[in-house]
N, C-alpha and C positions, 0 to 999 in steps of 0.2 A: 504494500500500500504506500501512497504516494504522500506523505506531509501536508505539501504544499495544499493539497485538495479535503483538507480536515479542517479548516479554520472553523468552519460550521461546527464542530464539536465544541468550543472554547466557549456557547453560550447553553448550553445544552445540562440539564443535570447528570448527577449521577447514573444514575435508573436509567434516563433514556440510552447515554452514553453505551450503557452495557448492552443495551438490544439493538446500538449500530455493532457493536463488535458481533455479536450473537447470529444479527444476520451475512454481514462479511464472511463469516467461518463458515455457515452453512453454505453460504452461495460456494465458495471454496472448495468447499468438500464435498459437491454435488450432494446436499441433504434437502432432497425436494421439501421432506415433512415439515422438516424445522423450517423453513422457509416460508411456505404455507401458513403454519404456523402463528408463526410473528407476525406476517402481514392480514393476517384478518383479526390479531391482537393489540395491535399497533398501525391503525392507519395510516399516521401521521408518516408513516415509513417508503408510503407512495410518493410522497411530495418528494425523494431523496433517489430517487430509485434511476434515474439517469446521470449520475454524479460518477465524474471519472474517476472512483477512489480505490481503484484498484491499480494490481502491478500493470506497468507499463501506463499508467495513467488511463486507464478501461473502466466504462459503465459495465453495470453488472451483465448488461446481456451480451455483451461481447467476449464475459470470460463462460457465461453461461456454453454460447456456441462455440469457445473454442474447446471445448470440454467435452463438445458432442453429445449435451445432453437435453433432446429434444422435451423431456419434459420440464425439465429446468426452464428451457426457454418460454414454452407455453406458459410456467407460473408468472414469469418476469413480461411477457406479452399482455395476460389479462390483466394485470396490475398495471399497466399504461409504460412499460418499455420500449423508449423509439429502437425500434427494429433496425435502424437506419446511423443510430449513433455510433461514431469511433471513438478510439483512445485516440489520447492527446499528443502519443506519443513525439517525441521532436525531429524524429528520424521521417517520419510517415506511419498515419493513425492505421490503426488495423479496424476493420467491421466485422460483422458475423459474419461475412462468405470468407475471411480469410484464411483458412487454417485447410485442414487434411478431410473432414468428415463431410467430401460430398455429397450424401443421401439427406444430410442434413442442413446443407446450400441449398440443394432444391428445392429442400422444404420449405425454403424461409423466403426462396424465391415465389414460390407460393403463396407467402403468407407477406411479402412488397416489400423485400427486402432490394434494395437499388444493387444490379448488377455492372458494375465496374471493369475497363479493360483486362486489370488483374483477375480479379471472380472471373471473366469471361477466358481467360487463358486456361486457368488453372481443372476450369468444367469441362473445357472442349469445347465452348461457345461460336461453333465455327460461322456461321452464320450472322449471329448476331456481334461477335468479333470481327468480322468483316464489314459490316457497316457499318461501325466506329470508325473502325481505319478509314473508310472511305468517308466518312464525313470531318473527319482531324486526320490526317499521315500521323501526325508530332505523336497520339496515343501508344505507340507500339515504341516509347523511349518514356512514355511521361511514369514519372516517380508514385511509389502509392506506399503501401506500409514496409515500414525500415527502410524508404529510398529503394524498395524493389524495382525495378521496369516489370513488362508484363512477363519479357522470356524468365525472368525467373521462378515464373510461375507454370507456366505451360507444362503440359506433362506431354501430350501426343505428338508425332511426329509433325502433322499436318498444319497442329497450330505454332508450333516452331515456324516451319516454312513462312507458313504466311507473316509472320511477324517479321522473317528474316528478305523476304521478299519485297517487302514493304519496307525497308528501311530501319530494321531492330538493330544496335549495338550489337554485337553478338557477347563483344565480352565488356560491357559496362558495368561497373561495377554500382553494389546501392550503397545505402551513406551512411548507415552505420554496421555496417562489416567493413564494408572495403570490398567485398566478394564479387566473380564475377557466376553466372546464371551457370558454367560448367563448374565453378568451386564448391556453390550451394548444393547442385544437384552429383556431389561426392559419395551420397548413399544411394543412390540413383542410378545405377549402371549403366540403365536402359540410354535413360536422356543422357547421363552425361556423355557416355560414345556418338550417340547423334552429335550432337554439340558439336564435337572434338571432328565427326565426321563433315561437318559444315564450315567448321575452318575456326572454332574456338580454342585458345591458348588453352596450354596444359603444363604441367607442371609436375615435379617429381612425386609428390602425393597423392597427386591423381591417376601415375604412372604403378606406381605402387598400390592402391586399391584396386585399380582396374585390373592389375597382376599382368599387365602388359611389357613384356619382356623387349619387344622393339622398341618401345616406348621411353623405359631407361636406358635404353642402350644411346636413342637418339640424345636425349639430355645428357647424359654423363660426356658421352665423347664432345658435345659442344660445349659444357661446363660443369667440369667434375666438380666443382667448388657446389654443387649443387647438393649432393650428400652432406656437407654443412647447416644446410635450410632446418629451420626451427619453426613451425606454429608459436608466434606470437614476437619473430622477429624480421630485422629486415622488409621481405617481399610479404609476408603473411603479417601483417599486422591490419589496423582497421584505419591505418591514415590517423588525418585529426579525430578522430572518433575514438570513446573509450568501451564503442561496444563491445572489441575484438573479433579475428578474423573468424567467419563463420568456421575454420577450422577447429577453432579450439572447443566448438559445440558438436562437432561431427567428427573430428578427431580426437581431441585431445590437447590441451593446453600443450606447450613444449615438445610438443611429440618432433620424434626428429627419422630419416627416410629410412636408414637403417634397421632401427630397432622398431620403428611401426612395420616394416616387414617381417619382421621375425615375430611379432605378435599376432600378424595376421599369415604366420607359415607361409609364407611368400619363398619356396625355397631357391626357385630358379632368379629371381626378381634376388634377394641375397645374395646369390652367388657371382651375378652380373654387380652389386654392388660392391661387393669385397673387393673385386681388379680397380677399383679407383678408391678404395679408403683407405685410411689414415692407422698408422698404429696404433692408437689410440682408439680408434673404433674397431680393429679388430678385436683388440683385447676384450671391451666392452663386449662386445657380442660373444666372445665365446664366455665369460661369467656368468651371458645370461643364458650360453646354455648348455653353462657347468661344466664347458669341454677343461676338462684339467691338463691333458697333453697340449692342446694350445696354448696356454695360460702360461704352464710352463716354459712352452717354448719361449714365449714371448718376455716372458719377465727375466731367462737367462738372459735374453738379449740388452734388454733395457731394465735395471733391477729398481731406476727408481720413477717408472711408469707409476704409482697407486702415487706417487707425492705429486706428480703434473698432471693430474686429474682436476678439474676444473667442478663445480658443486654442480651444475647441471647433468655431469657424467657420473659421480656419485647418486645423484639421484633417482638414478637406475633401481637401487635397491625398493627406492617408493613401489614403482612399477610391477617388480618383479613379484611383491608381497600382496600388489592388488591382484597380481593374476595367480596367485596360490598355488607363485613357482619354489616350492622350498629347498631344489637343490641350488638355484640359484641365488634365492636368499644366502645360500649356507654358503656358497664358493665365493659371493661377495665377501660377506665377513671374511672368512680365511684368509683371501687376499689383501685383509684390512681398509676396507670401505668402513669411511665413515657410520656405527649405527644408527645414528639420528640426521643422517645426511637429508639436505631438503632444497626443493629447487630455489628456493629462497626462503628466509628471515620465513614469512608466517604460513607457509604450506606445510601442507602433513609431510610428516614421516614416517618409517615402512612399517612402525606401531600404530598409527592411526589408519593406515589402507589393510592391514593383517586381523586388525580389530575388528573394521568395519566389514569385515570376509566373514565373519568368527572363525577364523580361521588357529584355533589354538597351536598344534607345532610349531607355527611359524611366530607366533606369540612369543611361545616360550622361548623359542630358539634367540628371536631378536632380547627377550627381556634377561637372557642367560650372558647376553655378550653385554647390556649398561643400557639398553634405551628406556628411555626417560619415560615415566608415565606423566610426568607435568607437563609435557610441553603443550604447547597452545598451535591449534592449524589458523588457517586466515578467517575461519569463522568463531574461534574463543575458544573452539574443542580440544579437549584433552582424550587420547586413545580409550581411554574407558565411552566419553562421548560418542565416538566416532562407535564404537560398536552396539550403544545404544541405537543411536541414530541407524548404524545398518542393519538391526534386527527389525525394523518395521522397515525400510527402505530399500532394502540391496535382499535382503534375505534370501543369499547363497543357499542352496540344498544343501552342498556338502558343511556348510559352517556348524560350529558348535557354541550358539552367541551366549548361552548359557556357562559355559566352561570359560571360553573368555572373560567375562564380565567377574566371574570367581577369582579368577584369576589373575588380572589387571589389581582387583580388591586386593587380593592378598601382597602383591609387589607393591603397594601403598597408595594406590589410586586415591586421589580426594572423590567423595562420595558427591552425588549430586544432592540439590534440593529438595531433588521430587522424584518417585520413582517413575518412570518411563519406561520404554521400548516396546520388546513383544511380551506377551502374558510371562513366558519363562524369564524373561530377562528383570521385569518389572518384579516376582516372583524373590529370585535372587537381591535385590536391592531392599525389596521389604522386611527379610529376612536379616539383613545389615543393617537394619535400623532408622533407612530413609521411609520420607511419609510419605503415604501412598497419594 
């Protein structure tokens, strides 16, 4: 929720105050009842019910629809929600057709909701995308939410064409990423090969997802410095913008060509990487995958490689402990990586990604070599945190968040306020003495 758009709280009593929080959370948590609820207990609650006081600066029926929950929407409909309002956002506002649940675009289309060059991209609108363009060219570039153009919306072949036919950027980028309509569409195989096949830039991460082996071959031999590239530096950043590059939401903050290959078993795509890397990155890579005859070779050669390690190459071990690689965890240590190495000052450490796994060996393993149960990630949390938080959130099969949380306790974890997480974990902490 957005501050700025709460000033209307500051005359409001107590009591009511708590039934704007009351309705917030419910709309949040797709809880039609509670919802319902309040508004035929609280009238007064209609007169507020277009107010951008949600994230991204969003009225509520625009997080309604982006939630895909068509009954959500109808409750927020008969209580007089303009169907038609966006967030405020400063990038470009979003509406209810903007998002992924088009069964539920139609529907709203249906019920007057205004269909826009984007909405019309993203539906297949071919037709009625077509005579927008023909009545404006400029539409098939004009900006809508986050600074998108339309192609970054478009899914089908056809409405690609016509946009590129017509005059689309093909690689414009929108304005708070920096991202071009082939960088967005990263999870997207289908589009992003069109794209690529229509004449849009690509780049070693999309060389590497695609698992297109000519693809790096072409980039490396024109600029091996390219295996360097980092999500969130350099080419991948968002400009003047503090959105960040759409990678770091589709890939991964920092992710770097290499080691995103080798998590995504990319084997030939590695092996075309390896003839232009750096010592330094071989070494890396085989840590992470606990080859100890490389390791060795490598470190006879150069014995004070682990001391010219830079913290972003230590931070490997982060990585290694989200993906519940324990020999890798274990062969970092050995080779003396930092335990509480971190890509920077307020990100987790391989205790708070092993935590939030429940991932205990790996717990124990890191808490056996000195990692810190105090330390703090970028959001306040402490590894005990972190695996509360991943027992309702991340809830690994294989985790055991019950055993961690005992566990983390017993190496001297500060206890939280309140007990949280899953029933077993919340269980565990009531047990220690926190209030339920």
């Amino acid at each position: 929720m957005r501050e700025k758009n709460w000033d209307f709280l500051a005359s409001m009593n107590e009591q009511n105050k708590e039934v704007i929080l009351q309705v917030t959370q419910a709309i949040n948590n797709d809880n039609v009842e509670t919802v319902v609820r309040l508004f035929k207990t609280h009238l007064w609650l209609v007169s507020l019910i277009n107010l951008p006081c949600f994230t991204f600066d969003s009225p509520a029926i625009v997080i309604a629809a982006s939630q895909g929950n068509r009954e959500m929407v109808d409750v927020l409909l008969e209580y007089g929600a303009d169907i038609n309002a966006k967030s405020q956002w400063w990038a470009g506002g979003f509406g209810v057709l903007h998002h992924n649940h088009h069964d539920l675009s139609r529907y709203l289309i249906d019920r007057g909701a205004h269909v826009d060059s984007h909405a019309a991209a993203a539906l297949g609108m071919m037709e009625l995308l077509s005579k927008m363009v023909e009545e404006n060219p400029s539409v098939v570039n004009q900006r809508g939410p986050d600074g998108q153009v339309p192609l970054h919306f478009a899914k089908e072949h056809k409405i690609i064409d016509l946009l590129l036919t017509h005059g689309a950027e093909i690689d414009m980028r929108d304005i708070d990423h920096g991202s071009t309509p082939a960088q967005w569409a990263v999870d997207d195989p289908e589009k992003c090969r069109y794209l690529i096949e229509r004449g849009a830039e690509t780049d070693i991460f999309i060389a590497c997802i695609l698992d297109d082996i000519d693809m790096v071959y072409r980039i490396l031999e024109t600029d091996p410095n390219a295996l360097n590239a980092q999500v969130g530096k350099g080419n991948f950043t968002s400009g003047d913008s503090n959105g960040g590059h759409i990678y770091e939401y589709k890939i991964g903050a920092s992710s770097r060509p290499l080691f995103l290959a080798q998590s995504l078993n990319r084997f030939e795509v590695i092996e075309m990487m390896l003839r232009y890397s750096s010592t330094e990155h071989k070494f890396l890579l085989a840590c992470l995958q606990a080859d100890s005859e490389i390791i060795h070779s490598i470190t006879s050669e150069h014995p004070n490689i682990i001391t010219s390690l830079q913290p972003i190459d230590e931070s490997l071990i982060v990585d290694a402990a989200r993906d519940n690689r324990l020999d890798a965890v274990r062969t970092m240590l050995e080779v003396g990586f930092n335990v509480d190495a971190r890509r920077s000052p307020q990100s987790s450490t391989a205790l708070h990604s092993s935590a939030s796994r429940g991932n205990r060996e790996i717990v124990k393993l890191l808490l056996a070599h000195g990692a810190s149960v105090h330390a703090t990630n970028e959001f306040g949390g402490t590894p005990l945190n972190s695996c509360i938080w991943g027992s309702l959130h991340i809830q690994d099969p294989s985790g055991d968040y019950a055993a961690v949380t005992a566990t983390l306790i017993e190496a001297g974890a500060k206890l939280p306020d309140q007990a949280t997480g899953s029933d077993i974990v919340k269980k565990i902490l009531i047990e220690r003495g926190v209030t339920h």
